[in-house]
One Martini backbone bead per residue (centre of mass of N, CA, C, O) as a GRO file, in nm:
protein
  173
    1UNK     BB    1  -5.190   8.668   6.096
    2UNK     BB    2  -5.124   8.492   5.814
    3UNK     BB    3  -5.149   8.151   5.715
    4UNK     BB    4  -5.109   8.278   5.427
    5UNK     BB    5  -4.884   8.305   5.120
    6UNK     BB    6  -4.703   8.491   4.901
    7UNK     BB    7  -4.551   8.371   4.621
    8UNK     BB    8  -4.285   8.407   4.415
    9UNK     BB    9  -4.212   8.395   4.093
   10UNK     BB   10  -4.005   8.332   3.857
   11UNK     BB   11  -3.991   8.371   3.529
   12UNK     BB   12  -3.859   8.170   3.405
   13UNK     BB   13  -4.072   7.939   3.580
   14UNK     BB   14  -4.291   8.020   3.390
   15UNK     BB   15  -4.486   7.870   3.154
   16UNK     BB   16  -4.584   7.805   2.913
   17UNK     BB   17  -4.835   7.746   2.691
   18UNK     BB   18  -4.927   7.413   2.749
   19UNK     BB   19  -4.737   7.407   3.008
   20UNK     BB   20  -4.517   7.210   3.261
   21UNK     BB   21  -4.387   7.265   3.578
   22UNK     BB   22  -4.145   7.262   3.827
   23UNK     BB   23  -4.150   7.454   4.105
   24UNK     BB   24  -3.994   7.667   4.343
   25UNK     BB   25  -4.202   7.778   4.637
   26UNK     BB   26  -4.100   7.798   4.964
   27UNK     BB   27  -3.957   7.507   4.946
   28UNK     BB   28  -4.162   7.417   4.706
   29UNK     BB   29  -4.298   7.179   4.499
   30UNK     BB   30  -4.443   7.299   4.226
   31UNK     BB   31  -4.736   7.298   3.973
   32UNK     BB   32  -4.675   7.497   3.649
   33UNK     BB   33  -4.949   7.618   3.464
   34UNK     BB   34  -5.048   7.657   3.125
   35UNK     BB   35  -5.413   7.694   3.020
   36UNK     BB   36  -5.585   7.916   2.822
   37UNK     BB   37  -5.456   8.157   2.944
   38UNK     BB   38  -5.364   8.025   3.232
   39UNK     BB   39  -5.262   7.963   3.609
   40UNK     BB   40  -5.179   7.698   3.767
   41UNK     BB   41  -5.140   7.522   4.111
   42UNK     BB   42  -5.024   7.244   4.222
   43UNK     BB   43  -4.943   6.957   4.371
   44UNK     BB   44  -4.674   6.806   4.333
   45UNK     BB   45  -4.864   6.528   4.390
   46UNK     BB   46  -5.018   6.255   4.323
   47UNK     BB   47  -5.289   6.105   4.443
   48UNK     BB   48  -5.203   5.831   4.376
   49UNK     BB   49  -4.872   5.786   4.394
   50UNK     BB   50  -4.681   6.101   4.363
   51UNK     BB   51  -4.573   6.167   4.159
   52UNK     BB   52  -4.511   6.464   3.921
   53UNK     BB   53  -4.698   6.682   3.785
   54UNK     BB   54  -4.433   6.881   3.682
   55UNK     BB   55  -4.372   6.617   3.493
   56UNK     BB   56  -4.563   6.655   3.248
   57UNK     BB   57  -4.867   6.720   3.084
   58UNK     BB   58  -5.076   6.860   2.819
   59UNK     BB   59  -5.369   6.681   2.698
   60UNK     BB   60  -5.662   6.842   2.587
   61UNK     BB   61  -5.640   7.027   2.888
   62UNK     BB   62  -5.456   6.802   3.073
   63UNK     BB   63  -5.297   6.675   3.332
   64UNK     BB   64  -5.065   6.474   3.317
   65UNK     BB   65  -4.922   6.182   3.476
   66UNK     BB   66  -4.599   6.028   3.425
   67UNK     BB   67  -4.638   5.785   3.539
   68UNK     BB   68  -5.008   5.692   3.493
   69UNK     BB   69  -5.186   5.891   3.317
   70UNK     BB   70  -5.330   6.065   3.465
   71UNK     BB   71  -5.589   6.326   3.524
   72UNK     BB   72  -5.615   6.691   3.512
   73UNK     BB   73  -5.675   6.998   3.624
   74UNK     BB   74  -5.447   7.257   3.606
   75UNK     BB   75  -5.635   7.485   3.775
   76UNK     BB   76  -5.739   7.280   3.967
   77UNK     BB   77  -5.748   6.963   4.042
   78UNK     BB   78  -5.922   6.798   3.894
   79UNK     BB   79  -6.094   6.564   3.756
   80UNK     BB   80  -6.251   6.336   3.611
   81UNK     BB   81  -6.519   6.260   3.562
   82UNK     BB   82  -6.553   6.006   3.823
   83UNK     BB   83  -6.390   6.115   3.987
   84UNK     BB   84  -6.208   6.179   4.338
   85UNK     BB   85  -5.853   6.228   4.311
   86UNK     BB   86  -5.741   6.495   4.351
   87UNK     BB   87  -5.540   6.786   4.338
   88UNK     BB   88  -5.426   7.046   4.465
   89UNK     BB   89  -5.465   7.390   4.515
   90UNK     BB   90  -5.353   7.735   4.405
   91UNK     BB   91  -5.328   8.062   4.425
   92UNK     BB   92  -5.313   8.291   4.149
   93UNK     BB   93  -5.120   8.564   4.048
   94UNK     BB   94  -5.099   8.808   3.802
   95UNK     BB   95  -4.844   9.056   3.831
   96UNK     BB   96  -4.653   9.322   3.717
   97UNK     BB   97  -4.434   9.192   3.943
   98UNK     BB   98  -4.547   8.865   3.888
   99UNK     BB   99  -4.599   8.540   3.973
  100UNK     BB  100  -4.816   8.436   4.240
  101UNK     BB  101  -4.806   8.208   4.504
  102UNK     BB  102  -5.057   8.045   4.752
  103UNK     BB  103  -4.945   7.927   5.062
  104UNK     BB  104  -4.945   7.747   5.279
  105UNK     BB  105  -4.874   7.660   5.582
  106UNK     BB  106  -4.641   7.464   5.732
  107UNK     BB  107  -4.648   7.153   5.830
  108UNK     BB  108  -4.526   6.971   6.106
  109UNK     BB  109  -4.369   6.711   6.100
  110UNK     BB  110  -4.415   6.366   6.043
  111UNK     BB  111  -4.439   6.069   6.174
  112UNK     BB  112  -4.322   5.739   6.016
  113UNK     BB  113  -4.270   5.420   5.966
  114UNK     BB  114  -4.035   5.515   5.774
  115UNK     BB  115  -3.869   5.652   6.039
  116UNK     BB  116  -3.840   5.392   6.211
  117UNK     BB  117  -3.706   5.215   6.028
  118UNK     BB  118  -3.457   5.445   6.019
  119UNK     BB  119  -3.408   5.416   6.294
  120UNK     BB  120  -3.325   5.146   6.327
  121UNK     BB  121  -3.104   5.146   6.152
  122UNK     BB  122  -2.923   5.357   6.272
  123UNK     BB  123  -2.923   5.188   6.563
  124UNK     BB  124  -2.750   4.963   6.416
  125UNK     BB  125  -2.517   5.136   6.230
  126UNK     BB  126  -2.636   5.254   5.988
  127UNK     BB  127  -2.477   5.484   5.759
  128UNK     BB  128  -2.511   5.333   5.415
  129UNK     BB  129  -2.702   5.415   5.155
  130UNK     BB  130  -2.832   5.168   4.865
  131UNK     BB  131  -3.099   5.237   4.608
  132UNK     BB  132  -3.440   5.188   4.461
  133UNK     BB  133  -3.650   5.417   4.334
  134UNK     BB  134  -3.998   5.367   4.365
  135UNK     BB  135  -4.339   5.385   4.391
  136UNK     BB  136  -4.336   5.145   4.683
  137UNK     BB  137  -4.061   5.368   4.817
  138UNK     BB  138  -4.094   5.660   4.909
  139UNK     BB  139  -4.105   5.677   5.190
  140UNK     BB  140  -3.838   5.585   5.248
  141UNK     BB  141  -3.706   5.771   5.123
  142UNK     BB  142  -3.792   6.035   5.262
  143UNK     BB  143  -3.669   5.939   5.549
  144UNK     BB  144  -3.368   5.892   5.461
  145UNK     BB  145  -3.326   6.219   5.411
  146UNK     BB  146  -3.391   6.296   5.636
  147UNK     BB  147  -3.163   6.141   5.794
  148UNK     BB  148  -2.962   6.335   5.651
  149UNK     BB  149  -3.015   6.601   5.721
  150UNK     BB  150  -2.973   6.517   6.015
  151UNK     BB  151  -2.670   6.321   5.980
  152UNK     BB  152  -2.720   6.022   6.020
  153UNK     BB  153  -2.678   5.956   5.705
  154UNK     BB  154  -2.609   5.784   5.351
  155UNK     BB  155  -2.768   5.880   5.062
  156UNK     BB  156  -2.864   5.680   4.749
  157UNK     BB  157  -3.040   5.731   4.504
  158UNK     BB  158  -3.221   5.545   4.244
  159UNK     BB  159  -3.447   5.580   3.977
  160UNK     BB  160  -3.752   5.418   3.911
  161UNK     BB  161  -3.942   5.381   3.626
  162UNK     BB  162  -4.213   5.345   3.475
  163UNK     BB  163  -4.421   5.329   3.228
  164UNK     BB  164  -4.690   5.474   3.141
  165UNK     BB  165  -4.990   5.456   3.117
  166UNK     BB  166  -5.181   5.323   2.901
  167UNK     BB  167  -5.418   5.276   2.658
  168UNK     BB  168  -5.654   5.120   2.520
  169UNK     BB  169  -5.710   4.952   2.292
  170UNK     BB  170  -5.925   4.900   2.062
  171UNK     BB  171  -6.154   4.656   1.964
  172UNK     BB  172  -6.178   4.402   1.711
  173UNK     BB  173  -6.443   4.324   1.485
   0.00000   0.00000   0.00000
């Protein structure tokens, strides 16, 4: 039995040429590239902070993260030279009958301190959340989910997002 399988992508969800699109995979959200006339498949989750990397852009050939504007290969998920902090990539095949993304197998649930904090909350009798979801507070916006998931409590969040990181303008000589 193998621990990675590959999983049919919808044909509406392949991406145009120069396009990145969050697409779901075997109930998970992946970020599907094509650039270059190749197709690249990364983890929708941006190692800087989480971003959707899905939810990007190509711009020069590099894939822009909508948070903080860095850049990944859409096809490798590796950065710009000088930097180590790369996104996950899986192995994509266009066949006859349609773009295969091969994911490893889930792996299964990790109790985080955001769990324990929503656990508090629910043990003191916490039924009903309403919160502003942003950078700082993914973890728990994410451990509050599944708290609902599992009708502990009921959960309602509003994102906040800034505007991406900009580029120094040059210095005036």
């Amino acid at each position: 039995m193998s621990v990675d399988d590959w999983h049919r992508v919808e044909q509406v969800d392949v991406p145009d040429e120069g396009r990145v699109r969050s697409v779901v995979v075997d109930g998970r959200t992946v970020a599907l590239a094509r650039c270059g006339g190749r197709l690249g498949a990364l983890e929708n989750r941006c190692p800087h902070q989480g971003g959707p990397l899905g939810e990007g852009s190509i711009e020069n050939g590099w894939l822009r993260c909508p948070w903080h504007g860095y850049d990944y290969d859409p096809l490798t998920g590796r950065p710009p030279e000088g930097f180590t902090d790369g996104a996950a990539s899986f192995a994509v095949e266009e066949r006859n009958d349609g773009v295969y993304v091969r994911l490893p197998a889930l792996a299964g649930p990790e109790r985080t301190v955001a769990d324990v904090l929503v656990e508090t909350l629910t043990g003191f009798g916490i039924t009903h959340v309403f919160g502003m979801v942003g950078h700082s507070n993914l973890g728990f916006a994410d451990a509050m989910r599944r708290a609902e998931l599992r009708g502990e409590l009921t959960y309602v969040g509003i994102r906040h997002e800034a505007p991406p990181r900009s580029r120094p303008a040059p210095m005036a000589s």
